[in-house]
C-alpha positions as CSV (number, residue, x, y, z in Angstrom):
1,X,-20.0,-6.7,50.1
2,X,-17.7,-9.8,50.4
3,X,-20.3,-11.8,48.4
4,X,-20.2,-9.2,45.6
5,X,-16.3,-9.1,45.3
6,X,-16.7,-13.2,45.4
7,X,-19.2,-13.0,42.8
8,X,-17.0,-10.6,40.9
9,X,-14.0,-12.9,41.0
10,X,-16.0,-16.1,40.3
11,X,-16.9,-14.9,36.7
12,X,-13.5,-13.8,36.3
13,X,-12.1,-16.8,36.8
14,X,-14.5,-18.8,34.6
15,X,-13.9,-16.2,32.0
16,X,-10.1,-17.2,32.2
17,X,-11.0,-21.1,32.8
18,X,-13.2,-21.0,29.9
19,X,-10.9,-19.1,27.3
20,X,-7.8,-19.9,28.3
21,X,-8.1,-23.8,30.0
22,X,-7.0,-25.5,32.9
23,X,-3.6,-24.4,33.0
24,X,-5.1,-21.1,33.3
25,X,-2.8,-20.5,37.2
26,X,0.7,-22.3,35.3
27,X,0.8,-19.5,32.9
28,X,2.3,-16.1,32.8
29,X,0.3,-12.9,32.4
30,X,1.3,-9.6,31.0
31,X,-1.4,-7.2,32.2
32,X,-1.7,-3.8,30.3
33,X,-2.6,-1.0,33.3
34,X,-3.0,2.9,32.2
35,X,-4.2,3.5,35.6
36,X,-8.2,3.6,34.6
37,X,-10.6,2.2,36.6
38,X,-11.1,-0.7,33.6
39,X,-7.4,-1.8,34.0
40,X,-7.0,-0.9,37.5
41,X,-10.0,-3.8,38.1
42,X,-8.4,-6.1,35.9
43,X,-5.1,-5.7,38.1
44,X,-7.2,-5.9,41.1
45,X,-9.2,-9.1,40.4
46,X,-5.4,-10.5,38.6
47,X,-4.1,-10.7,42.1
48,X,-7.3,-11.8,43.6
49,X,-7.2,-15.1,41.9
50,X,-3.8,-15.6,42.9
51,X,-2.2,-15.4,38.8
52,X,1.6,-15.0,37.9
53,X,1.5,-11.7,36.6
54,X,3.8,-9.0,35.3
55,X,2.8,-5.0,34.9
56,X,3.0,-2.8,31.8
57,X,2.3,0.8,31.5
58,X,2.7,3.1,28.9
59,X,3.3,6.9,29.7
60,X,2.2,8.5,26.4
61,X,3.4,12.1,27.2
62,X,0.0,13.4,26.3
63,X,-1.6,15.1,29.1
64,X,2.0,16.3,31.3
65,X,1.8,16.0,34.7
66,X,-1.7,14.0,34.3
67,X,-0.1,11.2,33.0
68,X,2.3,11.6,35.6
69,X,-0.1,10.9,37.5
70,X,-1.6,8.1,35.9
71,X,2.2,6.3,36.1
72,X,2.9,7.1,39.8
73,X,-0.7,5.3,40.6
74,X,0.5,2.1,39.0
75,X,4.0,2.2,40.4
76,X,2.6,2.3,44.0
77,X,-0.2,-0.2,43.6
78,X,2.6,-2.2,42.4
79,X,5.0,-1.6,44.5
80,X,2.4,-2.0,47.5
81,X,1.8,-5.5,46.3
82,X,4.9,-6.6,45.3
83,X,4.9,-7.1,41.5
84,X,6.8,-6.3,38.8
85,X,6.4,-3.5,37.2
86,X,7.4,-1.9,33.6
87,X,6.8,1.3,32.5
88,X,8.0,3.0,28.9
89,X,7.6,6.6,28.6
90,X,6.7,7.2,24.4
91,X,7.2,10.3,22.4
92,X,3.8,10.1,20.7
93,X,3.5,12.8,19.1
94,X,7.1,12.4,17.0
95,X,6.0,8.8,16.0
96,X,2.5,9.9,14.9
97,X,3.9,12.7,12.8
98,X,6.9,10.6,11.4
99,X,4.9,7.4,10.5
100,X,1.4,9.6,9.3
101,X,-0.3,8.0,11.6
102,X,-2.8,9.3,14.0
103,X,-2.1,10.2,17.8
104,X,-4.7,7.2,18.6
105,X,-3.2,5.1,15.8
106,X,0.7,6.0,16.9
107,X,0.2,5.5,20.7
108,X,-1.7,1.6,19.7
109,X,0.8,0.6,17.7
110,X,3.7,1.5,20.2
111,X,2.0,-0.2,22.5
112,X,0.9,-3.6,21.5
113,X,4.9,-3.6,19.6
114,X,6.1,-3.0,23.2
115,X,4.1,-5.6,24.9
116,X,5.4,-8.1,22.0
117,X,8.9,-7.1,23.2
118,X,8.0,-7.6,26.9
119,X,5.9,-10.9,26.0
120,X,9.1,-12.4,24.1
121,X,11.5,-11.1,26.8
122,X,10.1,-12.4,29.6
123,X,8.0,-16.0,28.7
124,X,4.6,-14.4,28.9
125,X,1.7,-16.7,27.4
126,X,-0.6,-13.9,27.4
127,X,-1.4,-10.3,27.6
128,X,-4.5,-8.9,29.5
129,X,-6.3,-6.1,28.4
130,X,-9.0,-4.3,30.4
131,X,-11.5,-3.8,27.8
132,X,-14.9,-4.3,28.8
133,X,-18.8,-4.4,27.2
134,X,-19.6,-0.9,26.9
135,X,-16.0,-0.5,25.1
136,X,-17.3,-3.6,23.0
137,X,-20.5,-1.8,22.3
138,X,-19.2,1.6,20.8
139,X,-16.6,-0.3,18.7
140,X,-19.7,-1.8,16.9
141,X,-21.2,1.8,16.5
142,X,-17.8,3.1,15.2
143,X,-16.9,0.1,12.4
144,X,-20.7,0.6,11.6
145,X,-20.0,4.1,11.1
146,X,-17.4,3.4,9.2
147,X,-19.1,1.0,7.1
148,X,-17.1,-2.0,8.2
149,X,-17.7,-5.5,7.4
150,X,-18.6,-9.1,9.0
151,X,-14.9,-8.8,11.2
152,X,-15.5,-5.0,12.1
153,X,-19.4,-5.7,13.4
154,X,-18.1,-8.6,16.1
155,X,-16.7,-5.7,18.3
156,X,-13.4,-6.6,19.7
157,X,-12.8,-10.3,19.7
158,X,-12.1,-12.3,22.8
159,X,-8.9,-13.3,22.0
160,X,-6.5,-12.2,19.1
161,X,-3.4,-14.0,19.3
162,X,-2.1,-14.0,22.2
163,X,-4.2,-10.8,23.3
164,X,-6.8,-12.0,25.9
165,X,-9.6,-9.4,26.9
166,X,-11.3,-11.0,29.8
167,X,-13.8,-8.6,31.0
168,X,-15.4,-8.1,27.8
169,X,-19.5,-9.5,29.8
170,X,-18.4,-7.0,32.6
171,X,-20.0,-3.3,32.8
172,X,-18.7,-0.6,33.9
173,X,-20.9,0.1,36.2
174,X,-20.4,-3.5,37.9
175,X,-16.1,-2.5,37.5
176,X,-16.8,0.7,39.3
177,X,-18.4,-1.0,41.9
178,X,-16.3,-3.7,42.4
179,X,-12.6,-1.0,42.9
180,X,-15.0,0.8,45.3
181,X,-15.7,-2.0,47.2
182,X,-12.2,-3.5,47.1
183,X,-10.5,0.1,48.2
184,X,-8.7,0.2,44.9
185,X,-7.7,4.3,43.6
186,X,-8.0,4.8,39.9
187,X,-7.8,7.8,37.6
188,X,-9.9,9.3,34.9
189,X,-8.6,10.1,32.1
190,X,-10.2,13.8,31.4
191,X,-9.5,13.8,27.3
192,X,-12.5,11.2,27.6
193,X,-14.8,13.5,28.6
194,X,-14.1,15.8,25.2
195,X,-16.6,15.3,22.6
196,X,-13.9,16.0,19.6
197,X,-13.2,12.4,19.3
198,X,-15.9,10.4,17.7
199,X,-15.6,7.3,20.2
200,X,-16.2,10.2,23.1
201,X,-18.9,11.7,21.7
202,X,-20.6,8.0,21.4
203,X,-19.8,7.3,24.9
204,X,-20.9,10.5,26.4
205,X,-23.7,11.6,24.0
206,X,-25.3,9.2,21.8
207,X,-25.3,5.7,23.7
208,X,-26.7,7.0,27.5
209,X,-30.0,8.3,25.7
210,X,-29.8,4.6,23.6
211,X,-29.4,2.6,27.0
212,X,-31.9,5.1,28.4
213,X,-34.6,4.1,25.8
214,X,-34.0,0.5,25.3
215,X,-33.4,-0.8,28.7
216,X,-31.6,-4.2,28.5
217,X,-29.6,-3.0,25.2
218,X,-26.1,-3.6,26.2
219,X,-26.7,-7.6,26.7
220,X,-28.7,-7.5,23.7
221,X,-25.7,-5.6,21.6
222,X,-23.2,-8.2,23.3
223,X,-25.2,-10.9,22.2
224,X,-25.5,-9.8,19.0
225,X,-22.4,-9.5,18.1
226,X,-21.3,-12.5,19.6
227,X,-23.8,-14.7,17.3
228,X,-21.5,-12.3,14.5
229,X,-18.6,-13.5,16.2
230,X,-19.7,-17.0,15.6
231,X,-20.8,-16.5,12.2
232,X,-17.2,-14.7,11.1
233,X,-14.8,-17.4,12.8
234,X,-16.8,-20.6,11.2
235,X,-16.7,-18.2,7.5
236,X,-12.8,-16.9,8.0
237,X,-11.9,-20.5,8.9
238,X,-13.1,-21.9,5.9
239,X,-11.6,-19.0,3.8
240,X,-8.2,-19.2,5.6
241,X,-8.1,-23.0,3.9
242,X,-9.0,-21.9,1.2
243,X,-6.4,-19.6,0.8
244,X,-3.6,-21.5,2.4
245,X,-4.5,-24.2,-0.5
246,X,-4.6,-21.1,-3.4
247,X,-2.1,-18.7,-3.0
248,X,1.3,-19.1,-4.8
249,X,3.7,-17.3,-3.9
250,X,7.0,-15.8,-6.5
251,X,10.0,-13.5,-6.1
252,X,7.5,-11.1,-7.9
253,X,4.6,-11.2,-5.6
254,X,2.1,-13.8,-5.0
255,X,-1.2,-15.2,-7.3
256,X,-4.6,-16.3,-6.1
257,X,-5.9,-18.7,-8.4
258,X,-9.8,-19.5,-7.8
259,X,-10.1,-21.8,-10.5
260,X,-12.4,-25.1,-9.6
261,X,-13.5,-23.1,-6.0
262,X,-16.0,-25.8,-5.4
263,X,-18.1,-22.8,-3.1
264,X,-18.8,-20.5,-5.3
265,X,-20.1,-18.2,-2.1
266,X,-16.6,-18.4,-0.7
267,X,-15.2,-16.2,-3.5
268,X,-15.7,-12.5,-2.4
269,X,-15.4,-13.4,1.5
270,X,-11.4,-15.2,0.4
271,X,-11.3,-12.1,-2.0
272,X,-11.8,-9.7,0.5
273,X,-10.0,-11.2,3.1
274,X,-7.1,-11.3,0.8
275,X,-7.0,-8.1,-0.1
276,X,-8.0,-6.3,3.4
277,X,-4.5,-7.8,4.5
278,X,-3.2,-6.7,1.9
279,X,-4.8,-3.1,2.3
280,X,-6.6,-2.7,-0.5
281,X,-9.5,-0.2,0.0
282,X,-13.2,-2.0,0.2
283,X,-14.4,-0.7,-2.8
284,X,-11.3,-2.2,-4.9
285,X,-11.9,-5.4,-2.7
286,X,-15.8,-5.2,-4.3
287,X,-14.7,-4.1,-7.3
288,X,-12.5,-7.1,-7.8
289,X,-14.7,-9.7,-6.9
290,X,-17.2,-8.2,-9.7
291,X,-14.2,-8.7,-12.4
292,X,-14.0,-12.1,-11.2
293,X,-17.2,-13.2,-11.3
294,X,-17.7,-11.7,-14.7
295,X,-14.6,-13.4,-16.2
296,X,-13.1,-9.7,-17.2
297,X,-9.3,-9.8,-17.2
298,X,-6.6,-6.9,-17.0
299,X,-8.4,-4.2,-14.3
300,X,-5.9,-3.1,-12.3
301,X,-6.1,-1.8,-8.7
302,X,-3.1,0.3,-6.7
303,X,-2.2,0.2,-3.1
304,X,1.2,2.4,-3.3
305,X,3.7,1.0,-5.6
306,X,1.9,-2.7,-5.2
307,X,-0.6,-3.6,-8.1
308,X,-3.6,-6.1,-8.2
309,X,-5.1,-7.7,-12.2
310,X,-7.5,-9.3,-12.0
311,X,-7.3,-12.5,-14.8
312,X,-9.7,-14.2,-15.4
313,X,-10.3,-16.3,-12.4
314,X,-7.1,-15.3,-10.9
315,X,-5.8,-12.4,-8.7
316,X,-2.1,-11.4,-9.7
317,X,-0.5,-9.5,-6.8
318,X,2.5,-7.7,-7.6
319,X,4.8,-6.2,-5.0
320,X,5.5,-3.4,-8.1
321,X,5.4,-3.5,-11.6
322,X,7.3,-5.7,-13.7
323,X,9.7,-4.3,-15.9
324,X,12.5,-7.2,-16.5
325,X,16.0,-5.8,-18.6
326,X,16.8,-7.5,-21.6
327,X,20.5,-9.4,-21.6
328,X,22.7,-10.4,-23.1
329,X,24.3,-14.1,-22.0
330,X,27.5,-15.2,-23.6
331,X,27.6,-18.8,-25.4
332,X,29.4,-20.7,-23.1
333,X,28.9,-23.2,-20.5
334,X,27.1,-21.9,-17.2
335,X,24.5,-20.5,-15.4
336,X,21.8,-18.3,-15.0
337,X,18.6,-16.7,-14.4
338,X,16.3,-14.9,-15.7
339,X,12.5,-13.8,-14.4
340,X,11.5,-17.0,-13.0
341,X,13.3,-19.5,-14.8
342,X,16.3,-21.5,-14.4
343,X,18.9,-21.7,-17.5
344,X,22.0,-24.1,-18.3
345,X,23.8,-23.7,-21.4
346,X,26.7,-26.4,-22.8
347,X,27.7,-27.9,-26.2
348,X,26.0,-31.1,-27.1
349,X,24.8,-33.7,-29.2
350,X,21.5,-34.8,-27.1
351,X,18.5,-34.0,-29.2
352,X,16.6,-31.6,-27.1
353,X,13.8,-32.4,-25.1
354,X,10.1,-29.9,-24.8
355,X,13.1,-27.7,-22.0
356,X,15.6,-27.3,-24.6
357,X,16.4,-25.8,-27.7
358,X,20.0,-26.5,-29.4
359,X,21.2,-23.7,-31.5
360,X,23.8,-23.5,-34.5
361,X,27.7,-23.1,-33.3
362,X,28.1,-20.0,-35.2
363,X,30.1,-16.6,-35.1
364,X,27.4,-14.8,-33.4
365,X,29.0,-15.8,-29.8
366,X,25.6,-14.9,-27.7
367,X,22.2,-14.8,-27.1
368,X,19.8,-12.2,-26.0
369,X,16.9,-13.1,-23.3
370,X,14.0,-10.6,-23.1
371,X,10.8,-10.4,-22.6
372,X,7.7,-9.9,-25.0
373,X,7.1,-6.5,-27.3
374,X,4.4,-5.3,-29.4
375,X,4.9,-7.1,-32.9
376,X,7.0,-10.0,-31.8
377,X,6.8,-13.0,-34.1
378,X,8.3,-16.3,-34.2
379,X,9.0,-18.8,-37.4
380,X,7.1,-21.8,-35.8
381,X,8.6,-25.4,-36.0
382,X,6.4,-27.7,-36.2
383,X,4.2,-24.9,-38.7
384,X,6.7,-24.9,-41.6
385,X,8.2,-21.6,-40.2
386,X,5.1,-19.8,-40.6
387,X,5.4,-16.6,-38.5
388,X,3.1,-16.2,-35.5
389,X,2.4,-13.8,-32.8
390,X,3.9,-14.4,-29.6
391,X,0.7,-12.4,-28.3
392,X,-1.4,-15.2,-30.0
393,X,1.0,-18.2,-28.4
394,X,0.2,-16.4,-25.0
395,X,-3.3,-16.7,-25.2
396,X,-3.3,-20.2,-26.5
397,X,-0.8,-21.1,-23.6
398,X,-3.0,-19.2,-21.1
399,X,-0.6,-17.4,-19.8
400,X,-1.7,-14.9,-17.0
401,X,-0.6,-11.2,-16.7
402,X,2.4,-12.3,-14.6
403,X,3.5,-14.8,-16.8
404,X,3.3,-12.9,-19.9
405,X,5.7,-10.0,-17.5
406,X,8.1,-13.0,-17.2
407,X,8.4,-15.0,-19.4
408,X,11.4,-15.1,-21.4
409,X,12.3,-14.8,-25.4
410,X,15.5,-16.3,-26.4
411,X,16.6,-14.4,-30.0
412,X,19.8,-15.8,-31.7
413,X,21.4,-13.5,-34.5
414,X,18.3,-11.4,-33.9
415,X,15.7,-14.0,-34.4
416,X,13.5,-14.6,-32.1
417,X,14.2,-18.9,-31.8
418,X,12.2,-19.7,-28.3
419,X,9.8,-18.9,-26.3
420,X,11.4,-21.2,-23.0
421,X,9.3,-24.1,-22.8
422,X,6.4,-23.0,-25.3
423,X,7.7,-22.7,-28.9
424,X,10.7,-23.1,-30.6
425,X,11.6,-21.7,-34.2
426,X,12.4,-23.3,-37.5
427,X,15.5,-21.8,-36.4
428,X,17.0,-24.3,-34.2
429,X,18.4,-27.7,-34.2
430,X,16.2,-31.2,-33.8
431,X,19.1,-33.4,-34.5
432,X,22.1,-35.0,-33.0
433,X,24.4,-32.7,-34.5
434,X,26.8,-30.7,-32.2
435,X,25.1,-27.5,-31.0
436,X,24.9,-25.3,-27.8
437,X,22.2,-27.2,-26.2
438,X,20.2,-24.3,-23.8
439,X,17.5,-25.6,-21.1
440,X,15.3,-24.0,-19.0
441,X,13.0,-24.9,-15.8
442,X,11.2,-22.9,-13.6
443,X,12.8,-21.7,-10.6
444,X,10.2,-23.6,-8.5
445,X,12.0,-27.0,-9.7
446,X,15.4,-25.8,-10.0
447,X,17.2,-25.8,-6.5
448,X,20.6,-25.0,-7.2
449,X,21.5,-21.3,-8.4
450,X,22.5,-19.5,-10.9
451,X,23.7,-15.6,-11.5
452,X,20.5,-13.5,-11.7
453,X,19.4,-11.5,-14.2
């Protein structure tokens, strides 16, 4: 028996050793404990080797007095033993029903945004969860189910953040054993025996006949999925570069720009990535990466009021549609914005530079900024004021779909005279004659402010 628990809290501790390092006994531990035999082991072999631990259960309010129950367990295993203990009685059912969210999906998120708050409040460097391989093993089944990916077909990861699972090589059967042998009281939590819930009716149906029939299948499944594990971490490594490298972000949303990806394999894993986080469904995810590789511009893809266009070989996010006021801006000296560019106006003599245009002190005593509409044209300088499209200028400028949202078209006694730092009209002044001198840079190389518009 004693060489059992021994053996027990041997791999324990070279899990931790391994995962965590040699500082594994100077840290602080949060351990998650619902009062089942999984976290209930976890506790157990947590004081065993001797670790600076703090308690946290959560009392759903799901099952009345059973999880009553469940809470009174932990309080006197921890009161028995002397450590702390925290306990946070939810109203699950509220939250699921105000945030749309599952009971399953409600009660995870409360907890893991409660363990943050305990992990913050009191100098934790971890939190220890009591999920072990057969848990592994049916969160395979269900991503597979649901027709997961590379990330959903690893199981649950060792670590994530600063979540640290480290009985994940432990079975059941070996846990059960092991609170047995060390006198340790658990409880079962009955709603895991009802075969409603798909991850019940794996665990309880469909997995004994599969371990029945393929004897050694649980180490083979682990292994498996760690060689995936292996395989996603060296891939989502290389694509988290990648993106760090490509993504620009604006007060509009953010672009991905994919020109001169040197891997052209990368693009749909960064593509996917990208726009999982972003919670895009998988087929728009798919769907995207087809546009991209075809070169096609302008399909569009929803997630709530946020939009994705795909452009050429650039995503444009956009936290909403674009839909910028026109106004109107007195000619004097100041200030201001408008989408993302930066604008001065004064009286000068300077001839203007490929930033500026210099307009005409006249009666008309302001200037409109807009952006682009159907039939715009300009009187090109430089062209002998022949009139061209500003949806031809666009496209020769390579613009992309947020950029043709945003940029702004100066009109002066209602000509249109700019297009800010593209074209300018036969309309405006070249000289060192006395004008009202306007600039404009974009707000990336402006840092001072000005009113926005």
């Amino acid at each position: 028996m004693k060489s059992f628990l021994n053996n027990i809290l041997h791999q324990f501790n070279r899990s931790m050793a391994e995962n965590i390092g040699e500082e594994v006994r100077f840290l602080r531990y949060l351990v998650a404990v619902s009062g089942g035999p999984d976290s209930m082991a976890l506790l157990k072999l947590c004081q065993m080797a001797n670790l600076d631990i703090i308690v946290a259960h959560c009392n759903f309010d799901l099952r009345g007095d059973d999880s009553d129950a469940d809470e009174n367990l932990v309080k006197l295993f921890c009161e028995d033993n002397d450590i702390m203990l925290f306990i946070r009685k939810f109203d699950t059912k509220s939250t699921a029903k105000e945030t749309g969210l599952s009971i399953q999906e409600a009660a995870r998120k409360l907890r893991y945004d409660w363990f943050d708050q305990l992990r913050n409040e009191h100098q934790i460097d971890y939190i220890l969860t009591g999920h072990q391989m057969e848990d592994q093993i049916e969160t395979f089944f269900i991503n597979l189910i649901r027709g997961s990916g590379p990330k959903g077909l690893r199981g649950i990861p060792l670590h994530n953040g600063k979540i640290f699972r480290p009985l994940l090589n432990f079975e059941k059967s070996t846990l059960l054993s092991f609170l047995e042998l060390s006198g340790v009281s658990f409880r079962i939590d009955k709603s895991n025996l009802e075969n409603k819930y798909r991850r019940n009716f794996l665990r309880n149906k469909i997995l004994p006949e599969l371990y029945s029939e393929f004897p050694g299948l649980k180490a083979k499944m682990t292994h498996v999925m760690d060689i995936q594990n292996e395989y996603f971490e060296y891939v989502d490594g290389r694509v988290k570069k990648e993106l760090e490298q490509r993504l620009i972000a604006n007060p509009y949303g953010t672009k991905l720009d994919l020109n001169n990806l040197e891997d052209k394999d990368l693009l749909p894993f960064i593509v996917k990535t990208w726009m999982y986080d972003l919670n895009f469904s998988i087929s728009d995810a798919e769907d995207m990466v087809r546009c991209l590789k075809e070169g096609r511009s302008g399909a569009k893809f929803f997630n709530n009021r946020a939009i994705a266009v795909s452009d050429r070989k650039k995503i444009i996010y956009l936290n909403e549609e674009i839909d910028l006021i026109p106004a109107v801006i007195d000619l004097e000296e100041g200030e201001f914005t408008f989408g993302n560019n930066y604008f001065t106006i004064k009286k000068s003599m300077k001839v203007p530079d490929i930033h500026e245009i210099k307009l005409t002190i006249s009666d008309d005593k302001s200037i409109m900024v807009r952006t682009r509409m159907d039939g715009d044209k300009i009187r090109s300088l430089g062209m002998g004021g022949q009139k061209q499209k500003l949806q031809d200028i666009y496209t020769n400028a390579k613009l992309d779909y947020m950029d043709k949202k945003v940029q702004p078209v100066v009109l002066y006694n209602n000509e249109i005279v700019w297009v800010a730092g593209i074209k300018k009209s036969i309309h405006t002044l070249t000289g060192k004659e006395e004008g009202w001198l306007i600039s404009s840079l974009p707000l990336t190389e402006y840092k001072g402010h000005g009113s926005n518009i």
